[in-house]
N, C-alpha and C positions, 0 to 999 in steps of 0.2 A: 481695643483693636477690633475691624472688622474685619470678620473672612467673606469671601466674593465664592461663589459655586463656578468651579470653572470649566464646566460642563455645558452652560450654555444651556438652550431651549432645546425642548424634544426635536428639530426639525436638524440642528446638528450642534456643532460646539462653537462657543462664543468667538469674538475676536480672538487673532494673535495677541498676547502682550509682548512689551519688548525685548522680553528676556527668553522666551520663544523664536525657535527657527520654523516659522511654518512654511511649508511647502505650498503649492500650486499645484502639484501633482503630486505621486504619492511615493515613499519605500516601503518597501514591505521585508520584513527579516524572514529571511531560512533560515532552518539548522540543517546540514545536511552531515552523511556519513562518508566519510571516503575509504574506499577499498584501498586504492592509491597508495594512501599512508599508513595503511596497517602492517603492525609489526618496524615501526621506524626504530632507528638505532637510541633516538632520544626518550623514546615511551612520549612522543606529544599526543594528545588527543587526536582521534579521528573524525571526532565531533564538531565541525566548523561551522560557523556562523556563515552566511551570507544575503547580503544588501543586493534589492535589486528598486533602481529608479525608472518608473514607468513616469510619462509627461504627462501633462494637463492633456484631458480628451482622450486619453487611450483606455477608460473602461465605457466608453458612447461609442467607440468605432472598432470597426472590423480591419484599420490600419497597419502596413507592418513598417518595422524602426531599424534603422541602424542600429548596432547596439556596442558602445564603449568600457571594455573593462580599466577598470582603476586598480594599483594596485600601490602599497604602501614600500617608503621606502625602507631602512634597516631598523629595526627593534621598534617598527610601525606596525600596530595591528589596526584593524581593520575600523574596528570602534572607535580608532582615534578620528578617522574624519568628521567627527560631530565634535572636536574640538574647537574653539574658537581661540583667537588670538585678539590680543586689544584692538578696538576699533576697526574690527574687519569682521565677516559672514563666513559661518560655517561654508566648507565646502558643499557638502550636500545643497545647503538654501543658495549659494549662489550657482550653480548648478541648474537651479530650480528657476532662479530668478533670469537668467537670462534666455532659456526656454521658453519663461512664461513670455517675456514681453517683445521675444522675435530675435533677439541677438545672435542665437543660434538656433539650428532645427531641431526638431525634436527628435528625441534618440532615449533608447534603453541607457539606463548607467550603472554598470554591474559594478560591486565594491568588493575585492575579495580578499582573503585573511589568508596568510601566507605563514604567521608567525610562528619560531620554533622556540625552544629554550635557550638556546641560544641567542635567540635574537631576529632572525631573519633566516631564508632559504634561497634568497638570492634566484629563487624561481626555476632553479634545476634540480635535476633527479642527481643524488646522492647516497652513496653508502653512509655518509656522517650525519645527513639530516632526516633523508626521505625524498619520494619519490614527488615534490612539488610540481615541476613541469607537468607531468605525467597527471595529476593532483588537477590542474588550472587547463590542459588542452583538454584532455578525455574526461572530466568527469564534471566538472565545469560548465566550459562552454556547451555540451549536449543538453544540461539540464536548465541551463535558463533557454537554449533553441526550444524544448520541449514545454516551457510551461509560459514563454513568453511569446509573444509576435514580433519576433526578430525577423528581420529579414537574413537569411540564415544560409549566408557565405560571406567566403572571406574577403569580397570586395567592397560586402559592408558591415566590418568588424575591424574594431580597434582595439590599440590598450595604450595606456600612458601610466607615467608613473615619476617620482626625482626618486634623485641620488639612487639605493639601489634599485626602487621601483622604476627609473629611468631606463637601469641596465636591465631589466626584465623585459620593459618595452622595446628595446634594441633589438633583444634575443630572439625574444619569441617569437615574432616574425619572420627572424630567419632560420629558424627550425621547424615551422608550424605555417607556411605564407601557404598552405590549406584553408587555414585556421584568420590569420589575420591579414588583413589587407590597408594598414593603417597605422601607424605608429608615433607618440608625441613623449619626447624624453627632454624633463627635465634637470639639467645637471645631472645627468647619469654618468654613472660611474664606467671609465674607460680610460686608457694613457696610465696602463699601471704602475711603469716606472713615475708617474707624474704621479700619483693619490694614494699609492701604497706604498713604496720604498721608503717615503720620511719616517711613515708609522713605524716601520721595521726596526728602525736606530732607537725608534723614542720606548719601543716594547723591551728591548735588550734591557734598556734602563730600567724599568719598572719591573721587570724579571728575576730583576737581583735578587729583588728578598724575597724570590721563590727558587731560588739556584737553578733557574733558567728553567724554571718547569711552567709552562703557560698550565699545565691541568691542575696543578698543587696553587696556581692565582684563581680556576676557577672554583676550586673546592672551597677556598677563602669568601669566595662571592659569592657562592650560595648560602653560605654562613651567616650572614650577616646583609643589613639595609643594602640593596644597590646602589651604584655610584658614590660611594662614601669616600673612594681614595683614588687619586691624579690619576692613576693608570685605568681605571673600569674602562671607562670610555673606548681608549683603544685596543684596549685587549681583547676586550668582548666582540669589538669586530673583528679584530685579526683570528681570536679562536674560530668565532662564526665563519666565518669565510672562507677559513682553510676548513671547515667542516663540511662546505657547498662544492669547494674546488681540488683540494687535495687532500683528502681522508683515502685512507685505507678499506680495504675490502671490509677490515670487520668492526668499522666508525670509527677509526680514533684520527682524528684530526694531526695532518704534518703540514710543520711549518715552512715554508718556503725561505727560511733562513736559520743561521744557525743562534740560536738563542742566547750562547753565553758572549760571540762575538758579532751579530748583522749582519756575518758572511752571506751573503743570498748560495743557496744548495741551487743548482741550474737545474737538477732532475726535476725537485718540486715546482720553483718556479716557473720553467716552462708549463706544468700544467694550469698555473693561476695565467699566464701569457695565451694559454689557447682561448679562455673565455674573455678575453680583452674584446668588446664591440670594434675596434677600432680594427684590430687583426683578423679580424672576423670576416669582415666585409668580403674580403677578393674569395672566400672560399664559401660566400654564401650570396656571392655576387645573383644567382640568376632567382633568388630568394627576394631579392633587396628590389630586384626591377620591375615583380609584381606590384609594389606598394601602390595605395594610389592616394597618402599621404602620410607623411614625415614631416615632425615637427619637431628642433632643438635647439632649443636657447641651455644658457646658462649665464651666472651672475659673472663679472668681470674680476671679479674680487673672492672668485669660491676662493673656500680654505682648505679644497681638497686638490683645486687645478682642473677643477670639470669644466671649466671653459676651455682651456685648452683642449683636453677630450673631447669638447661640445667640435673644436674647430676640427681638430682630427678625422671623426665621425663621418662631417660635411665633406671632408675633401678625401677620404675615403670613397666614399659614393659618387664619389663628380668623374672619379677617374675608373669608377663601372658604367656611366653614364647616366645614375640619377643625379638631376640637377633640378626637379621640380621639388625642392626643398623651403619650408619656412626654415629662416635660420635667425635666431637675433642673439648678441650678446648683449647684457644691460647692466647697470652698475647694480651691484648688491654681492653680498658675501652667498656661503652656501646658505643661512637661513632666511627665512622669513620673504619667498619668494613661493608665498601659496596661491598668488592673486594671479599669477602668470595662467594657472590649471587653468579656469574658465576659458581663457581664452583659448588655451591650446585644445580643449574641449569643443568649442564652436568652430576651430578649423575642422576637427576629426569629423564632427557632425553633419557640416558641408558636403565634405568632400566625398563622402564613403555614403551618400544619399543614394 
């Protein structure tokens, strides 16, 4: 066997091989501290990692960038975008790749880490998770303005994100259109009677052999391998979720149904119906008319009904008056709809120039 130095000559490092995602331009890792999430109900670290994508030419120039947060969707952590999938390019290199060669303009591409024990945070401030919003506007966004060349308002700032990174992307803009002025949601999560009430029948089920205790299925799962048994999957979102949505002052997560029979409790779930994007819209109507891009597709065929949501969303906004919307539905289920991001990355880029 021969080894190869893959280090390359003193002047820099050799070629890519093809098991390498090389970049054209660079990330660089933080770790940063958050105040934000100290003292969270879950004890997650305060210790986050964060991805920051500067373009080909931005350590030669005195330039400033758009700048696009990404953000992962549920039980997504951040280090997942350098996964790859068969026969397709990391996000990050594709990213890279169509920057490099003009497809889209060149823009900051923030990656940021959202993940709780749980699973996700669903991007809002919680007594059940922690203070994520709060986490991702103020502590965030100031510190890549501060050590990057953003151009640093929110007519050119985005975020994208699917499924619940979709629903983050919805949100944030209309609580924060300070902050952002741009938004592309893939398959995001919205139309809750459409993507969460089926969950709700199939949890009762899987509840049994914990006599309707969803915290005695999670004591079970931290026990033991994740996802070993039919119900992980959904349980763990339904815990997580009701830990974003309707937790109690002092963390413990309620379920917006009744556990031994699917009754839906209306107290609860009216609160998981306030954070609906779809119900959102008229009451964050003059939020939604700063944008100055929106981007939402989803697959024809999700298995959650986010195309439906996708249409919702759209015709939410039409009847506040945004109508400059990209909108596409395409055939594919919820997965494997990662190749969509670039694109809806080189609209963000454009338009928020």
């Amino acid at each position: 066997m021969t080894t190869i130095d893959p280090t390359g000559s003193e002047s820099g490092p050799g070629p890519a091989q093809w098991w390498q995602q090389h970049l054209t331009g660079r990330v660089t890792e933080h770790v940063i501290e958050s105040h934000a999430l100290a003292g969270n109900h879950l004890g997650d670290p305060t210790i986050r990692p964060l991805w920051v994508y500067t373009p080909p030419g931005y350590g030669s120039s005195e330039e400033r960038y758009p700048s696009v947060y990404v953000i992962q969707g549920y039980t997504g952590q951040a280090v997942m975008w350098w996964n790859r999938s068969p026969f397709r390019e990391g996000f990050p290199a594709a990213v890279d790749r169509i920057i490099a060669s003009g497809e889209a303009s060149p823009c900051i591409v923030v990656y940021v880490d959202a993940w709780t024990a749980y699973g996700g945070s669903q991007f809002v401030d919680s007594p059940g998770t922690g203070r994520y919003h709060t986490y991702l506007c103020d502590e965030i966004v100031p510190f890549v303005d501060e050590h990057y060349r953003t151009m640093a308002g929110a007519a050119h700032r985005g975020i994208m994100g699917k499924s619940s990174g979709g629903f983050g992307a919805m949100i944030t803009p209309m609580l924060r259109p300070d902050l952002f002025g741009g938004l592309a949601t893939h398959a995001g999560d919205g139309m809750y009677e459409c993507c969460y009430v089926p969950d709700f029948a199939k949890a009762v089920r899987f509840l049994r052999e914990y006599d309707g205790d969803i915290l005695a299925w999670w004591k079970d799962f931290q026990s033991r391998i994740a996802f070993t048994k039919e119900g992980d999957h959904v349980l763990v979102m339904i815990l997580g979720v009701a830990a974003c949505f309707s937790a109690r002052d002092d963390g413990t997560p309620e379920l917006p149904f009744d556990s031994k029979t699917g009754r839906l409790r209306d107290d609860v779930w009216a609160r998981w119906l306030a954070w609906d994007p779809v119900r959102m819209v008229p009451r964050y109507a003059d939020a939604l008319r700063t944008q100055r891009a929106v981007w939402i597709d989803a697959g024809t065929r999700d298995d959650w009904y986010l195309d439906l949501a996708a249409v919702g969303f759209r015709d939410e906004l039409a009847k506040i008056g945004v109508t400059d919307v990209q909108f596409e539905l395409f055939d594919a289920t919820h997965m494997g709809i990662d190749y969509r991001y670039p694109l809806a990355l080189a609209y963000l880029s454009e338009r928020l120039r």
